[in-house]
N, C-alpha and C positions, 0 to 999 in steps of 0.2 A: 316347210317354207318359212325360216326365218328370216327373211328377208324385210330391211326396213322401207318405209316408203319414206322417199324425203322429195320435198320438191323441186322440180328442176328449175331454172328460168333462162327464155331468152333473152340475148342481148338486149335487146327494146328492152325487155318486163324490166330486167336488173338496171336499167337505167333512170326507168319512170321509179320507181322503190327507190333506189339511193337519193332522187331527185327529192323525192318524201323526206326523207329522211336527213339531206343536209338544209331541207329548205325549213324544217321544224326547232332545230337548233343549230347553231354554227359545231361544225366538225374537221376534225384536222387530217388528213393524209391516214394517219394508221387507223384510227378505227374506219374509217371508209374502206379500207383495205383488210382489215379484218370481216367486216359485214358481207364485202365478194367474198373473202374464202369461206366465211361460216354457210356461205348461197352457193357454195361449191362450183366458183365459177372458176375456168382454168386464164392464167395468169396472162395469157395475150385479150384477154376479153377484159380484164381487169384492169389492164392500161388503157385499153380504148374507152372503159367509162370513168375510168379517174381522167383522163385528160379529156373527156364529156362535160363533168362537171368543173374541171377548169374553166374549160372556154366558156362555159354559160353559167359562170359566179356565184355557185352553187358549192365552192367547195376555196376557202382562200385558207390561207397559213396564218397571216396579220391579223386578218379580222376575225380569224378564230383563240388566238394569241392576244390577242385585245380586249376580249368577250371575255374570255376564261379570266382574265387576270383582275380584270371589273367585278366582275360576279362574286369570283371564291372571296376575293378584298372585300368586298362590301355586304355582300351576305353569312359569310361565314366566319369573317374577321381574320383571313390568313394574312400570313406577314409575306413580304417579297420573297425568303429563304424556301416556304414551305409551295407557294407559286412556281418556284422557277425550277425545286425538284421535280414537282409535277408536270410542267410543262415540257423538263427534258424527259423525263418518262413519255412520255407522247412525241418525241424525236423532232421537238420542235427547236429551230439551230437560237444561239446564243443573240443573235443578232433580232430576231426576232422576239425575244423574250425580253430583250431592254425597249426593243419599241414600245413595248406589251405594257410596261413600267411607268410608260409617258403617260397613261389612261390612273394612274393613282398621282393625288396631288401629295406633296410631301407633306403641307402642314395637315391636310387630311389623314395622312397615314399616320403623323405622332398622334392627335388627336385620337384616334381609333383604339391606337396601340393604349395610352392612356388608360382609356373608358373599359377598355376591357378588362386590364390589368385588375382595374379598380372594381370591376365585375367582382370577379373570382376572387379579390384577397376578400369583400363581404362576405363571399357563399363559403368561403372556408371559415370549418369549426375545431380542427386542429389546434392545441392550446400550446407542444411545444412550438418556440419561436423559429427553431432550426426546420424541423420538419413543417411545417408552414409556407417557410420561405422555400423551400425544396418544392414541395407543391405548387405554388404558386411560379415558381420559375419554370419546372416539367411543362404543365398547361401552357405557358406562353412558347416555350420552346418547340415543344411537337407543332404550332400554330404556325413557326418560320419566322418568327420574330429574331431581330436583331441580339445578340447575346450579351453586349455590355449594356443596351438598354435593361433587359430583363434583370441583368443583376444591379444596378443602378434602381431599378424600380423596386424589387425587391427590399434591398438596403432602405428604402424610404416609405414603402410601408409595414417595413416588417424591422424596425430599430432594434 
């Protein structure tokens, strides 16, 4: 008997659980829809609690698009580039990803972009000036930073 035991749930159980689960942190459409299939729930049950947590504001698109773009920007200092890959990754539409945008203020965004720049050209101990500035532009670039900034910034602190 190699049989695995996995557990089942009723509709109700996978309701009140998703209910946990978008009520802990804002979540968008697919992973809600991944956590049914990983709870092996078959796909007409799966409509009736995603449009569950519709109607009872437990699961929005915007305000999850909103959340995410606040967050990754201000906690981990991504640039709008490296956001809006992410958020299409997650099947979030184009239209919602510039609302998303409205929640970063621009002179906050250069500011950041700045501070950070100016992070990383210190922690760099790299002596030639090419491979330096190469460095220092990768870091910002993998971050979704704008591209003529990064090199504009580079150019100024890296002469």
């Amino acid at each position: 008997m190699d049989q695995q035991l996995t557990k089942t749930y009723t509709v109700e159980e996978a309701k009140r659980k998703l209910e946990a689960y978008c009520a802990y942190q804002d979540r968008c459409h697919k992973e809600v829809r991944e956590k049914l299939i990983r709870m092996r729930m078959i796909p007409d049950a799966i409509d009736a609690i995603v449009y569950h947590l519709l109607q009872h504001k437990f699961l929005d698109e915007e305000r999850f698009a909103r959340s995410f773009a606040r967050g990754k920007f201000r906690h981990k200092k991504w640039g709008k580039n490296r956001i809006k890959q992410e958020l299409k990754q997650r099947e979030i539409g184009i239209y919602l990803i510039n609302k998303a945008f409205t929640e970063i203020r621009e002179s906050e965004y250069r500011n950041t972009f700045d501070d950070l720049a100016q992070k990383r050209f210190d922690q760099l101990t790299e002596k030639d000036k090419y491979k330096k500035r190469k460095k220092l532009a990768d870091f910002l670039m993998y971050r979704g930073w704008p591209g003529d900034w990064i090199y504009e910034k580079a150019k100024e602190l890296i002469p």
